[in-house]
C-alpha positions as CSV (number, residue, x, y, z in Angstrom):
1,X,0.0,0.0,0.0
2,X,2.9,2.4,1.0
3,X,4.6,1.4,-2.5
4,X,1.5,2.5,-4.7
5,X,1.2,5.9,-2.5
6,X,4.3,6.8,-3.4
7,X,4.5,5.8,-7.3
8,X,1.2,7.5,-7.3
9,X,3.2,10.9,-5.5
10,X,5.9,10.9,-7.9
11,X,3.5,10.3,-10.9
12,X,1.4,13.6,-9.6
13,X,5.1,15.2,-9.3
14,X,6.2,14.6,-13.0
15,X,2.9,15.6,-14.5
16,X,2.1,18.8,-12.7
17,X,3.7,20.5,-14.9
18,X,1.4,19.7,-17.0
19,X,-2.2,19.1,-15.8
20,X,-3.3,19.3,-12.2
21,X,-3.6,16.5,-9.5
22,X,-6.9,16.8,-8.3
23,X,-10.0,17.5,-9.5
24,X,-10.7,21.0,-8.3
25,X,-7.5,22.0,-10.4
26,X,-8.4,26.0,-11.7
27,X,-11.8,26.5,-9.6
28,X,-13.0,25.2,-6.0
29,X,-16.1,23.5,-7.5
30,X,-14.7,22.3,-11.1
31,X,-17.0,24.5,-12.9
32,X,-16.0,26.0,-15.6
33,X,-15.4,29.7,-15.5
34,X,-17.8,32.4,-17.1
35,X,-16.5,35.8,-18.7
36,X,-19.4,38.9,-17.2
37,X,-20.7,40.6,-20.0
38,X,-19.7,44.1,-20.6
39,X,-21.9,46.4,-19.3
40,X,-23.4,49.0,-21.4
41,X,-23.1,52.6,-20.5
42,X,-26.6,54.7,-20.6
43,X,-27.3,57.1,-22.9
44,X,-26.2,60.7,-22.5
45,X,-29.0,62.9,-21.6
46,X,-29.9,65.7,-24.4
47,X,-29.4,69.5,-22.2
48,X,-33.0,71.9,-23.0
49,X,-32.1,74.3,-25.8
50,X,-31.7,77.2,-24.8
51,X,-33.6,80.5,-25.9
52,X,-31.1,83.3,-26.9
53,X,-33.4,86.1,-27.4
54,X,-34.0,88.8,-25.4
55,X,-36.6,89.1,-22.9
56,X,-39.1,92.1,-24.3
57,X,-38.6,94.5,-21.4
58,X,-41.9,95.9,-19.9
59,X,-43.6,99.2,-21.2
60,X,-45.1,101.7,-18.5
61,X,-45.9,104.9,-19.1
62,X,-43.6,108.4,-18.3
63,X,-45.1,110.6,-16.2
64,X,-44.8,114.4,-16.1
65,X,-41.5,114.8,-13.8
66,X,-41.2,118.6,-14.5
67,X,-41.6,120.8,-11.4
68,X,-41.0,117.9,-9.0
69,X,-38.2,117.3,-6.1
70,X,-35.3,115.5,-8.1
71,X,-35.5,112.9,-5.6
72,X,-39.0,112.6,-5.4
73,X,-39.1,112.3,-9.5
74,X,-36.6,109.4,-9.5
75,X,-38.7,107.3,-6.8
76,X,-41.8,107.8,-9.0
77,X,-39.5,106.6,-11.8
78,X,-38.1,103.5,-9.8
79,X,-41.9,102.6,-8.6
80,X,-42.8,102.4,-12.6
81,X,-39.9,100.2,-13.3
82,X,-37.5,102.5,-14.6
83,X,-34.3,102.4,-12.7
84,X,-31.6,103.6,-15.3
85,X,-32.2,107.2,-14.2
86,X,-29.3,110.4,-14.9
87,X,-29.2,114.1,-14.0
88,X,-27.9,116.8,-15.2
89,X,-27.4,120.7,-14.4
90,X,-29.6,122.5,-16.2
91,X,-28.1,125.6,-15.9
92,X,-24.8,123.9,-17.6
93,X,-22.4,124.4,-15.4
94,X,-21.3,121.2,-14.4
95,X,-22.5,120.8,-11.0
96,X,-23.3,117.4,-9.4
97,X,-26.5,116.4,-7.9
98,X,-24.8,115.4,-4.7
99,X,-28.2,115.5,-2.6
100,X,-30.9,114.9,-4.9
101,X,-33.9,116.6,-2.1
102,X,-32.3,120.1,-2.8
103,X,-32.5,120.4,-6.8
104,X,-36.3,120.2,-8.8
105,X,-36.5,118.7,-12.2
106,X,-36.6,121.4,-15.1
107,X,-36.6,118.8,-18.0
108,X,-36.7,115.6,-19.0
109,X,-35.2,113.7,-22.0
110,X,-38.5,111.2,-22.7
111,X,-42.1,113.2,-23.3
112,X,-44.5,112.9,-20.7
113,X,-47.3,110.5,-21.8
114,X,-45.0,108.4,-23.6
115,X,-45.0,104.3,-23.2
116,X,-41.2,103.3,-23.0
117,X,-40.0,100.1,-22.3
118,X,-39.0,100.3,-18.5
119,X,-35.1,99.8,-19.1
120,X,-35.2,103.3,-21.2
121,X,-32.8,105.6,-19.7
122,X,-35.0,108.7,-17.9
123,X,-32.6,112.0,-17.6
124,X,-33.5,114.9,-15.9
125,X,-32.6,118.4,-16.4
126,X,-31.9,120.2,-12.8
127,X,-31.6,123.3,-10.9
128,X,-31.6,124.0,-7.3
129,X,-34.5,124.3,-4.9
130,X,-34.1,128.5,-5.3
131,X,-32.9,128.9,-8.5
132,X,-35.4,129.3,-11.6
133,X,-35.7,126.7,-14.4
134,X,-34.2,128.7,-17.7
135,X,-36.9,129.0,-20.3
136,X,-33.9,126.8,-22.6
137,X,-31.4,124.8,-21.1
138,X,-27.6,126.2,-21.3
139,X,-25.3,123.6,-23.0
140,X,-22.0,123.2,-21.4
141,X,-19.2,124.3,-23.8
142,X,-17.3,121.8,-26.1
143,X,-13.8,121.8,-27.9
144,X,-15.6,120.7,-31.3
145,X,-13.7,120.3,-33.9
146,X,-10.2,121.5,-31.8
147,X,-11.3,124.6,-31.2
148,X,-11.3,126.7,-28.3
149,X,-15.3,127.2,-27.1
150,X,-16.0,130.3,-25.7
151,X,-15.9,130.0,-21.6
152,X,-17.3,133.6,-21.0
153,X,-20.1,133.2,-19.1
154,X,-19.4,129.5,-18.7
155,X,-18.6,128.4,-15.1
156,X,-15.0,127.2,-14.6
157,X,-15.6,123.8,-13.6
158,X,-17.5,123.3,-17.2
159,X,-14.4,125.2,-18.8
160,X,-12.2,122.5,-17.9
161,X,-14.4,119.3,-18.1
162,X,-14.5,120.8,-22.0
163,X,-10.5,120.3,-22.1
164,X,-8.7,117.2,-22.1
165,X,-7.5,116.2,-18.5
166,X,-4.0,117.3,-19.5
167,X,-4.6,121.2,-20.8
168,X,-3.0,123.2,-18.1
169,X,-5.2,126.0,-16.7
170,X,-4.8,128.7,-14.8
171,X,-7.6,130.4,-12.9
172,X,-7.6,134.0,-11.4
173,X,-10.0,136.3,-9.3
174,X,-11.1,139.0,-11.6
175,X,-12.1,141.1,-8.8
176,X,-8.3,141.4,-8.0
177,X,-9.2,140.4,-4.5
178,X,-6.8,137.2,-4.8
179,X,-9.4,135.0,-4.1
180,X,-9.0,130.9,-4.3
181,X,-10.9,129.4,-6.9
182,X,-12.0,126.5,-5.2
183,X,-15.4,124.9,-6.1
184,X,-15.0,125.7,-9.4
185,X,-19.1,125.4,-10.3
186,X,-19.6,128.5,-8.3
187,X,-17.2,130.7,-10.4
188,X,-18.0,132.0,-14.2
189,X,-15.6,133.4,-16.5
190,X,-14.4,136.8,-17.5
191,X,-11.4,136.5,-19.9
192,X,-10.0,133.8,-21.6
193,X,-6.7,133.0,-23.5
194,X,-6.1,131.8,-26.1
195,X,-9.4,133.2,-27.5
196,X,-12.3,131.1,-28.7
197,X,-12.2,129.7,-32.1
198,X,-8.5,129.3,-31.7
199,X,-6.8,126.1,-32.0
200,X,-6.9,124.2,-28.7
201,X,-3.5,121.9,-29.8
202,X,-2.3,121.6,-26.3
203,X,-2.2,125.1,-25.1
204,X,-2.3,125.8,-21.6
205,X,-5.2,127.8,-20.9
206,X,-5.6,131.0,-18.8
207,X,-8.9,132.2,-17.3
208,X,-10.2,135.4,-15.1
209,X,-13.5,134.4,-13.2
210,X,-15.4,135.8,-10.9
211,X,-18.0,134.1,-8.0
212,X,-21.8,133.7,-10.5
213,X,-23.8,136.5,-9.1
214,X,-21.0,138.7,-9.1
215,X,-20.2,141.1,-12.3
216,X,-17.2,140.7,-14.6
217,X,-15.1,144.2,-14.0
C-alpha cells in the first residue's frame, strides 16, 4: 500500500507541470469559468435648448417729472420700473446732484405720456431748490472740432471738463481780490486765453473768473 502511494506521489510530481492532480484543479467546484458581460453605459441625456433672445422688457408709461423734487421724480420713476435714471445741471455748469432733495427737475429727456420700455434711460434736467428753471437749457461748452469754445459766461468747472484732463489752466480772481478758486461750479468766467475759435493743440489755458452773481469788471 505504502509502494502505490508513493509511485502515485511521484507520478502527480512529474505531470504537474502539465495538468493538475486533483479535481478542483483552476476553480474550488470544477465548474467551468464564465467571462461577465460588458456592461453597457446609458445614454447621454440631451441639455433643453436654450432660448437666446432677449426678454421684451416691460412698457409703462412716463409721467410728467417737470416741477417735482429730483428725488421725489426718480422714486416715481423706480416705482414704474425705470431704474436707469441720470441728472444733469440745467443751468450747464457742471454741477453734481450730490443731494438729490435740494434740486427740482426742469426737463426731462423722454415726453411725458409716452410708453417706453422700463429699461429706457430717464434723464432729468436740474436746478436748485431756489434757483429758476431757464426757459432753454444752457449747454455746457465743447472743444468741437479743436477749437477753443467760448468760456465767457461759462462756469470754470465746465471750462475745464471741455478740455482734455491734461490742458494746463490757470484760474484767477477777476475782482483782483486774490481769491481761491475752489469749487469751481460756483465761479464764471471773465477772460480767456487763447481766445475762442483758436486752436486748442495743447495750449495751456488761462482764465479770469469771478464768483456767479458777481459782475465781470
Amino acid at each position: 500500500m505504502r509502494a502505490h502511494v508513493i509511485t502515485a506521489a511521484l507520478l502527480c510530481a512529474a505531470l504537474g507541470a502539465v495538468t493538475a492532480c486533483g479535481p478542483d484543479a483552476g476553480t474550488s467546484s470544477g465548474a467551468t469559468p464564465t467571462t461577465a458581460p460588458p456592461t453597457t453605459a446609458a445614454p447621454a441625456t440631451s441639455e433643453p435648448v436654450k432660448d437666446d433672445k432677449p426678454t421684451p422688457a416691460e412698457k409703462a408709461t412716463v409721467p410728467d417729472f417737470v416741477g417735482m423734487g429730483l428725488q421725489s421724480a426718480q422714486d416715481k420713476a423706480q416705482e414704474l420700473g425705470f431704474f436707469g435714471l441720470g441728472s444733469h445741471d440745467a443751468l450747464g455748469r457742471d454741477r453734481m446732484q450730490a443731494f438729490d432733495r435740494n434740486w427740482k427737475v426742469c426737463n426731462q429727456n423722454v415726453k411725458a405720456g409716452t410708453s417706453a420700455a422700463t429699461d429706457t434711460r430717464l434723464d432729468f434736467g436740474a436746478v436748485k431748490l431756489d434757483e429758476t428753471c431757464p426757459a432753454k437749457e444752457e449747454k455746457a461748452p465743447s472743444a468741437a472740432e479743436g477749437k477753443m469754445p467760448d468760456f465767457r459766461g461759462k462756469s470754470v468747472k465746465a471750462a475745464r471738463s471741455a478740455l482734455d484732463s491734461g490742458t494746463s489752466i490757470t484760474v484767477d480772481d477777476a475782482s483782483g481780490d486774490g481769491r481761491w478758486v475752489l469749487v469751481e461750479s460756483n465761479w464764471q468766467v471773465c477772460t480767456q486765453s487763447p481766445r475762442a475759435g483758436t486752436a486748442v493743440e495743447g495750449r495751456p489755458v488761462t482764465l479770469t473768473a469771478v464768483k456767479f452773481g458777481e459782475s465781470c469788471p
